[in-house]
PAZAPA-4460 file (N, C-alpha, C; in steps of 0.05 Angstrom, whole numbers, plus 32768, in hexadecimal, padded with zeros to 4 digits):
% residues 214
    n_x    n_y    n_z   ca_x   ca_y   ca_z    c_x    c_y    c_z   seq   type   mol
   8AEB   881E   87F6   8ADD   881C   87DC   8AEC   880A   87C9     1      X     A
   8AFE   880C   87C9   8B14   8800   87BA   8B14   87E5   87BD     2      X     A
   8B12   87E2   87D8   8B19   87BE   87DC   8AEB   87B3   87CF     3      X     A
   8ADC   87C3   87DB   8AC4   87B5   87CE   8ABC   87B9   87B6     4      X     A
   8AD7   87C3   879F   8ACA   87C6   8785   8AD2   87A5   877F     5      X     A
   8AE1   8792   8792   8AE6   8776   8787   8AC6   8761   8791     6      X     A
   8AB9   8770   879A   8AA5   8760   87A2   8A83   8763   87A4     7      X     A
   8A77   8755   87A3   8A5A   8752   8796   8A4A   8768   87A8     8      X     A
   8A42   877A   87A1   8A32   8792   87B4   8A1A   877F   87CC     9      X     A
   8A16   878F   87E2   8A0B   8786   87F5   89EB   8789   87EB    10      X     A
   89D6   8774   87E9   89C0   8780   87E6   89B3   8781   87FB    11      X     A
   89A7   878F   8804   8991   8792   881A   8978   879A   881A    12      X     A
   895A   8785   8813   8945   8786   8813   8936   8796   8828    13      X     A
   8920   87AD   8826   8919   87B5   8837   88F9   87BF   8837    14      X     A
   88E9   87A9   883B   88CD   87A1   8837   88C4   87AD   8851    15      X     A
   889E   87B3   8849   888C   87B8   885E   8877   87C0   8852    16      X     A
   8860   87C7   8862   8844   87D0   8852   884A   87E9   8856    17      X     A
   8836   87F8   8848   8835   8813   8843   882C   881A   885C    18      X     A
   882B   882E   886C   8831   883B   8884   8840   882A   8894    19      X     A
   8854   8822   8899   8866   8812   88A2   887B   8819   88A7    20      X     A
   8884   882D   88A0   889D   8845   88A0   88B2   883A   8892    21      X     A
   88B4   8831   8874   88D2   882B   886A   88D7   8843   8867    22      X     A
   88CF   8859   8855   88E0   8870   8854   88E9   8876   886E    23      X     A
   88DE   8883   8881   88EB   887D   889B   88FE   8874   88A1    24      X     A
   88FF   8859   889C   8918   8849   88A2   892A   884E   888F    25      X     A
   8924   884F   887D   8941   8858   8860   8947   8869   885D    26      X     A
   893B   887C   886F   8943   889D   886E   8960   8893   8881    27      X     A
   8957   888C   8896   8962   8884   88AB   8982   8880   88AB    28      X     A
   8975   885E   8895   8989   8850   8892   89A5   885B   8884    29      X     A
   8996   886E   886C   89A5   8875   885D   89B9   8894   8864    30      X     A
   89B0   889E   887D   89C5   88B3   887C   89DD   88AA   888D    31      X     A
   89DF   8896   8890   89FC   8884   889B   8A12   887F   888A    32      X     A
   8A06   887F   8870   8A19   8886   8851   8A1B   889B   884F    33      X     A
   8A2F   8897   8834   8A3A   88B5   8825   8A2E   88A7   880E    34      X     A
   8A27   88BB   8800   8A17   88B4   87DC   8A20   889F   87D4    35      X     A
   8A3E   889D   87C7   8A3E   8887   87BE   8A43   8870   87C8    36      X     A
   8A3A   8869   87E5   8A41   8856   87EE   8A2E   8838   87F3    37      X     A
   8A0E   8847   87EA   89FE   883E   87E5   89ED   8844   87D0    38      X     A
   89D2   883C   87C8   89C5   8842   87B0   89AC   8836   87C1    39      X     A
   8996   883E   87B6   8971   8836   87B7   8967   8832   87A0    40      X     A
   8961   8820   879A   894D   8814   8783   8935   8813   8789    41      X     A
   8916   8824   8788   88FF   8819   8795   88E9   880D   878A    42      X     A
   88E7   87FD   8785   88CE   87F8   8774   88B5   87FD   8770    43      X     A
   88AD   8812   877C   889D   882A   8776   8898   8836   875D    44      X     A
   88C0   8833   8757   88C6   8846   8740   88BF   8838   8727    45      X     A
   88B8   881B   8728   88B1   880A   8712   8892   880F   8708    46      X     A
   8882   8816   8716   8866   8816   8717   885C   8815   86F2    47      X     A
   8851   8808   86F3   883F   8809   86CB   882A   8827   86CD    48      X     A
   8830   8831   86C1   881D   8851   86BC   880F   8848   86B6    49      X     A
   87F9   8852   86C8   87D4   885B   86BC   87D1   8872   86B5    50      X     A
   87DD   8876   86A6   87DA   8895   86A2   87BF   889C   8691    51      X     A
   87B3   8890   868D   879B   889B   8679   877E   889B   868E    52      X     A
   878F   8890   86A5   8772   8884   86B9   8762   88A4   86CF    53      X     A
   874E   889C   86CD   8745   88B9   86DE   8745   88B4   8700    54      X     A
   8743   88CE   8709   8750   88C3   8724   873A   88AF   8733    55      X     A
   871F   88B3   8734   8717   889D   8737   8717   887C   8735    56      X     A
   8727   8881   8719   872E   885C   8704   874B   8858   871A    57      X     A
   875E   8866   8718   876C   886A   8736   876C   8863   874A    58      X     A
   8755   8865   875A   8753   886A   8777   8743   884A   8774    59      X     A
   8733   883F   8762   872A   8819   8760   8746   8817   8750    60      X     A
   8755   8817   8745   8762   880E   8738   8777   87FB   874E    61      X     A
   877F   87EB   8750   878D   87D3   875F   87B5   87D3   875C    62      X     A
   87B9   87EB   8768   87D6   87E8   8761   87E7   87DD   8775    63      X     A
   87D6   87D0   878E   87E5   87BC   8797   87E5   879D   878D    64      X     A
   87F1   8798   8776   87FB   8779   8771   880F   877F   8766    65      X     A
   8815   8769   8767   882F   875E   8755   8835   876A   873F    66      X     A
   881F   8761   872D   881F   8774   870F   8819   8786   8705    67      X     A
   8810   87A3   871F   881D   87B6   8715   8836   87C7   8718    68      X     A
   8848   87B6   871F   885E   87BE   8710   8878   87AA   86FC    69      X     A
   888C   87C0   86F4   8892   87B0   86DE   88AD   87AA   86E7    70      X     A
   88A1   8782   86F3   88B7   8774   8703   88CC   8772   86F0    71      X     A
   88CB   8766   86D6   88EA   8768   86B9   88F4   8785   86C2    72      X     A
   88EE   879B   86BD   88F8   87A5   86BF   890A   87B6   86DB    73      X     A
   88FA   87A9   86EE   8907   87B1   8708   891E   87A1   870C    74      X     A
   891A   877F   870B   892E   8770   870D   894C   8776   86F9    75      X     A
   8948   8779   86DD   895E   8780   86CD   8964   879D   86DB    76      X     A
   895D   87B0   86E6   896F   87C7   86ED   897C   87BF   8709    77      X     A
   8970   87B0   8718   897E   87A6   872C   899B   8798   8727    78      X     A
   8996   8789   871A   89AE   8771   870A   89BE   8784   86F6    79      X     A
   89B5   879F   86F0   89CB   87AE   86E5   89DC   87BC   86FB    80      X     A
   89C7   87C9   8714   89D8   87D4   8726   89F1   87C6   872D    81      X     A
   89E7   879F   8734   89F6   878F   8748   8A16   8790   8728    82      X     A
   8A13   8796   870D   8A1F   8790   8700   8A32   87A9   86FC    83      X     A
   8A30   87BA   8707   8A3F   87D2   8711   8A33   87E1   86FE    84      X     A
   8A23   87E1   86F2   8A16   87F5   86DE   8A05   880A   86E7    85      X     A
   8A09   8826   86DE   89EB   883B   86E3   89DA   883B   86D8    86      X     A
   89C1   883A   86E1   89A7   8842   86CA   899C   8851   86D2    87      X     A
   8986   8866   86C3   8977   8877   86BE   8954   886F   86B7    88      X     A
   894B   887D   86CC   892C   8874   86C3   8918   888D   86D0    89      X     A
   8907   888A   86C2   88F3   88A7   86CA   88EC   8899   86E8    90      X     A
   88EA   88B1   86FB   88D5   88A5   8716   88BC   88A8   870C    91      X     A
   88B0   8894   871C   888A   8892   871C   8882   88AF   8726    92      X     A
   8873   88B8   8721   8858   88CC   8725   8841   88C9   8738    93      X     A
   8839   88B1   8736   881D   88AA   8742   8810   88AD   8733    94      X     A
   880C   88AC   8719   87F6   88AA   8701   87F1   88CD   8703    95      X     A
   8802   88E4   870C   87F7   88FF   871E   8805   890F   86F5    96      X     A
   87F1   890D   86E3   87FB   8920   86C9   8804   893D   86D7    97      X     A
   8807   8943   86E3   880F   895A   86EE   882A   8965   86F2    98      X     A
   882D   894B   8700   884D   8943   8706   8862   8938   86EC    99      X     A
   8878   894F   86E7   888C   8941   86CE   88A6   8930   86E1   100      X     A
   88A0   891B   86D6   88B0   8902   86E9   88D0   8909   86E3   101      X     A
   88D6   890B   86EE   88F8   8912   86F9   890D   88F4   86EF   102      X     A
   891C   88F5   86EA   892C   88E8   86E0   894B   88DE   86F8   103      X     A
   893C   88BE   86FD   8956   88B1   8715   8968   88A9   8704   104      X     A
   897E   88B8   870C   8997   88AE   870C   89A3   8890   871C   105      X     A
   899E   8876   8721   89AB   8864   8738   89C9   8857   8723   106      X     A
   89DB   885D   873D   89F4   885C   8736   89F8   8841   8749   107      X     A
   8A0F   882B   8742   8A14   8818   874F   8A26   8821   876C   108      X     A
   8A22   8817   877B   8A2F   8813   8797   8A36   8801   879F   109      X     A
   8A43   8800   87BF   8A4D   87E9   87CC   8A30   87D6   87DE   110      X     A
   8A22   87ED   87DD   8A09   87E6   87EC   89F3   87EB   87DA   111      X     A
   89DF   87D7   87D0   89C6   87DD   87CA   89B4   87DC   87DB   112      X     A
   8999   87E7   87E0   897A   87EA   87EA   896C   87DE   87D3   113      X     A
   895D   87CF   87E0   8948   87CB   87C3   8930   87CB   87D6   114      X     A
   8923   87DC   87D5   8904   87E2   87E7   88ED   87DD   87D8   115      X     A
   88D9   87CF   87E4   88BB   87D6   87D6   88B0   87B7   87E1   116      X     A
   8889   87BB   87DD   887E   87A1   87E5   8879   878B   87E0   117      X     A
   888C   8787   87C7   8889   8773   87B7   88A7   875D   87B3   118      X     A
   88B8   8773   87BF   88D6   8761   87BB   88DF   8748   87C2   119      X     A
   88D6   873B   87DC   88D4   8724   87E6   88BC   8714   87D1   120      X     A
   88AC   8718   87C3   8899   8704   87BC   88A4   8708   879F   121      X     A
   88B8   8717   878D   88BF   8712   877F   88DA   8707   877F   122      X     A
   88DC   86EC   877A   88E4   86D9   877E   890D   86E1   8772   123      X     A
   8906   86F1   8757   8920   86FA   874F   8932   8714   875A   124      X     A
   891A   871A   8768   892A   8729   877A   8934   8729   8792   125      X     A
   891F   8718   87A1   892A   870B   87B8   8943   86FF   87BF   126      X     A
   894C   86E9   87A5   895E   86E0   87A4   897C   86F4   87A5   127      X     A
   897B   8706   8797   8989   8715   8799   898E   8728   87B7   128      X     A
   8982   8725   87CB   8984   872A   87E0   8996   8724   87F5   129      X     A
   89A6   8736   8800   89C1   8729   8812   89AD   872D   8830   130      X     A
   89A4   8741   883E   8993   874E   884B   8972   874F   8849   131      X     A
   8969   8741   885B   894D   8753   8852   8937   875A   8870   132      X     A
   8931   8770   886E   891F   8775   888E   8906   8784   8880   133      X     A
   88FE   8776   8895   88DE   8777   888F   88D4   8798   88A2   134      X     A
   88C6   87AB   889A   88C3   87C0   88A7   88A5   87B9   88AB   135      X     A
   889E   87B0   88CA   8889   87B4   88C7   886D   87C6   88E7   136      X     A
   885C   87C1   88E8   884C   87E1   88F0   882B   87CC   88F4   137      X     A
   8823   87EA   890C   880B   87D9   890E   87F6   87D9   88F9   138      X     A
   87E6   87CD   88F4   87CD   87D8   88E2   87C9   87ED   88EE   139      X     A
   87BA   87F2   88FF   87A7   880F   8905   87C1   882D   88FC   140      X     A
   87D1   8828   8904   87E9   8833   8908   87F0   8845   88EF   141      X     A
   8800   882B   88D1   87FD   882F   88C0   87EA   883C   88AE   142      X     A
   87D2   8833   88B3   87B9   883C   88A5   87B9   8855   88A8   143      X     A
   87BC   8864   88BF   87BA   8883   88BC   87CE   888C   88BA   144      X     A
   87ED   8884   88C2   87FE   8889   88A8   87FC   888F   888F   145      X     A
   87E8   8878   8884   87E5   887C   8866   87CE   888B   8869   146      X     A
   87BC   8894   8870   87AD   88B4   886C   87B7   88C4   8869   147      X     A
   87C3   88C9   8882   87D9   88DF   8881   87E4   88E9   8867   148      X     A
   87F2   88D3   8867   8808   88D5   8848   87F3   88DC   8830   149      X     A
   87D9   88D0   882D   87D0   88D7   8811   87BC   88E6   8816   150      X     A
   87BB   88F6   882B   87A9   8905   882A   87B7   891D   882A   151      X     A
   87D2   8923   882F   87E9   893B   8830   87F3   8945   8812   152      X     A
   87FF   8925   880F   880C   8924   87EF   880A   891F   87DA   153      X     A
   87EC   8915   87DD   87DE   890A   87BE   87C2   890F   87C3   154      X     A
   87B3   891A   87D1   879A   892B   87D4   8787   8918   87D5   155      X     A
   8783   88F9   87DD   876D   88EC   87E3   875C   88EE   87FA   156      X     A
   874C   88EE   87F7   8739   88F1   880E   8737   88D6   881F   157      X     A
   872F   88D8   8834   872F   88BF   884B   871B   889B   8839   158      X     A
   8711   88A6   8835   86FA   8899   882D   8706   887F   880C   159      X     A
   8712   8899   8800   8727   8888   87EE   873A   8873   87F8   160      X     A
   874D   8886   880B   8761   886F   8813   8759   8861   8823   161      X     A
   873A   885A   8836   8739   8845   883F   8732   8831   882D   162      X     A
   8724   8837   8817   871F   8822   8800   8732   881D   87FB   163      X     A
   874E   8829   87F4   8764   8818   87E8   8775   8806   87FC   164      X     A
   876E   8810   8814   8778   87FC   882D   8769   87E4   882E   165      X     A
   874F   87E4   882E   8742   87D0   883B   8743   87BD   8820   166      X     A
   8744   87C7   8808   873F   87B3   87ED   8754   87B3   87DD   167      X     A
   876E   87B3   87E7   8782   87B9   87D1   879B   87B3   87DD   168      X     A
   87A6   87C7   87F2   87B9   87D0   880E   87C3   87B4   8814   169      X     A
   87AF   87B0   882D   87AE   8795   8840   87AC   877A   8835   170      X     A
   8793   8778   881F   8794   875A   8811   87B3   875B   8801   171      X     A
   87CC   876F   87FB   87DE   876A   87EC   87F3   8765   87FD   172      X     A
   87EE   876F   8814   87FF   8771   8829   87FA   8755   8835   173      X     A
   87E0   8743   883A   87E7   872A   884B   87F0   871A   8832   174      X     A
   87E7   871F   881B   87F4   86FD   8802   8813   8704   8800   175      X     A
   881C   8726   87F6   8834   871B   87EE   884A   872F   87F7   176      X     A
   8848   8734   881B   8858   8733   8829   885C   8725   8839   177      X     A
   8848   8725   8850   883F   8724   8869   8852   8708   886E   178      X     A
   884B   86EF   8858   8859   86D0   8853   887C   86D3   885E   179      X     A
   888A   86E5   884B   889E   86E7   8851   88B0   86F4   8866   180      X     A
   889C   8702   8875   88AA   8709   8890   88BA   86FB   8898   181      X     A
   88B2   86E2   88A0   88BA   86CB   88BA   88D5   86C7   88AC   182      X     A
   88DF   86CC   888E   88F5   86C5   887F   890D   86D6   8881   183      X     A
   8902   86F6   8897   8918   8704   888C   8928   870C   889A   184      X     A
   893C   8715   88A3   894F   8717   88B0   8951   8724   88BF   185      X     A
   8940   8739   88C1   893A   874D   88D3   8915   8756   88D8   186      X     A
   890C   875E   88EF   88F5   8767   88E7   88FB   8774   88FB   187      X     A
   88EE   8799   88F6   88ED   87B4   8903   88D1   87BC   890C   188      X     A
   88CD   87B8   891F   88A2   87C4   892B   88B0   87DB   8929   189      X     A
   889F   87F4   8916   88A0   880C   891C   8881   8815   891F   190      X     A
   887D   8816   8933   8865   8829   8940   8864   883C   8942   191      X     A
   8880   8847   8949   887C   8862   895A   888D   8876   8943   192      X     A
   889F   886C   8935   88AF   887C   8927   88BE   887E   893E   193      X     A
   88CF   8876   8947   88E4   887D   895E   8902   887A   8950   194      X     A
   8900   88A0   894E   891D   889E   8941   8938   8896   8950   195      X     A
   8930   8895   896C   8952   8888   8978   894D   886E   8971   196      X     A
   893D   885A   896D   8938   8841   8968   8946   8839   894F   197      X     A
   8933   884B   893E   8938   8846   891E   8953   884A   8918   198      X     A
   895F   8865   8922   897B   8870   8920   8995   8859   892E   199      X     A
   898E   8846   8941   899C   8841   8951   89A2   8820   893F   200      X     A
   8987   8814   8935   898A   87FE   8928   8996   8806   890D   201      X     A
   8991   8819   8903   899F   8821   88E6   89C0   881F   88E6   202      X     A
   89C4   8834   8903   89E4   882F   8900   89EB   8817   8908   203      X     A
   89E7   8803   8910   89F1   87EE   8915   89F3   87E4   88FE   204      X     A
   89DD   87DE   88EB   89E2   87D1   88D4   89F2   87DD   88BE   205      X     A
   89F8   87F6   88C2   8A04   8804   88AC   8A25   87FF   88BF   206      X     A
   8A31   8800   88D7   8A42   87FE   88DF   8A4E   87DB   88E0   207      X     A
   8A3C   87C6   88DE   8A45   87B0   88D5   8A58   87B4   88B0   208      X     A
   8A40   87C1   88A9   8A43   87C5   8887   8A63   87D5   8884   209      X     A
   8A5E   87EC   888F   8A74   87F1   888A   8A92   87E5   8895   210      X     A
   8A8E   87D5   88A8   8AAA   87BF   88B1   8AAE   87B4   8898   211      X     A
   8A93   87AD   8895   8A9B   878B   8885   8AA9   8793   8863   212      X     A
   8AA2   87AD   885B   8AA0   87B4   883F   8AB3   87D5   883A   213      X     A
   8AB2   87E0   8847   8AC4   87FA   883F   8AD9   87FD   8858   214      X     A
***
């Protein structure tokens, strides 16, 4: 730790579409650390509240682009982490008034994560990228992944999240990912969720990391 407080923290980009398994993989990745040896920034956690919107205005509402979330302010907490600084910010909700949003603590490390679908096409964050792998999954695959998921944890019905797939999902996923694949340094097919797979590429990359840095 000592010798990488003289040097610029490792960033590592970690993009994919939604059913594609990044949590998966960052679950993964991340129990190869000890707490402070890394940090996660997700941009999830940036999201612009609709909070006044009904779940209907919701379920058309278009929260896959660019602008809804709040890129100034994701980029300056990034550039505070890389500046050895902590910050504090409420987590997102899902627009869910139900839920009282919890309060992240992200503390600087030797290793950052910066996850979410938009990181590579935002240009200021990209740049800031030492690492970046693309997590990516079949369509059919994904897609009921993401049923799964919002029909367990946020109560949508089938019929909703194919609308947000077919008109929201996918058209955000081919403009402002899909481009930068071919750019990134790594790309992971997870189909199956195969945790000796996932587990086996994680430690490799965390066992380079840790040569090179602690």
């Amino acid at each position: 730790m000592e010798n990488f407080a003289r040097q610029k923290p490792y960033v590592i980009g970690i993009a994919g579409s939604s059913g594609s398994g990044k949590t998966f993989f960052l679950n993964n990745f991340l129990s190869h650390f000890k707490a402070l040896e890394v940090t996660t920034i997700s941009q999830d956690d940036y999201y612009i509240p609709f909070d006044a919107k009904t779940r209907e205005e919701n379920t058309l509402h278009n929260f896959d682009l660019p602008t809804s979330i709040d890129r100034e302010l994701f980029h300056q907490h990034l550039q505070s982490l890389l500046a050895g600084h902590s910050i504090e910010k409420e987590a997102y909700t899902f627009n869910n008034p139900a839920l009282k949003p919890r309060t992240l603590e992200l503390k600087p490390a030797p290793i950052i994560i910066v996850e979410g679908l938009f990181i590579l096409y935002y240009e200021e964050i990209n740049s800031l990228l030492d690492h970046r792998i693309f997590i990516d999954a079949d369509q059919n695959i994904a897609l009921q992944r993401r049923i799964k998921r919002d029909f367990v944890e946020r109560g949508y019905h089938q019929d909703e999240v194919l609308y947000k797939w077919n008109h929201h999902v996918m058209p955000a996923y081919e403009e402002y990912l899909l481009p930068f694949k071919k750019r990134c340094d790594q790309v992971v097919i997870n189909n199956d969720d195969d945790q000796n797979m996932v587990t086996q590429l994680t430690r490799d990359i965390a066992a380079y990391l840790r040569q090179a840095f602690f």
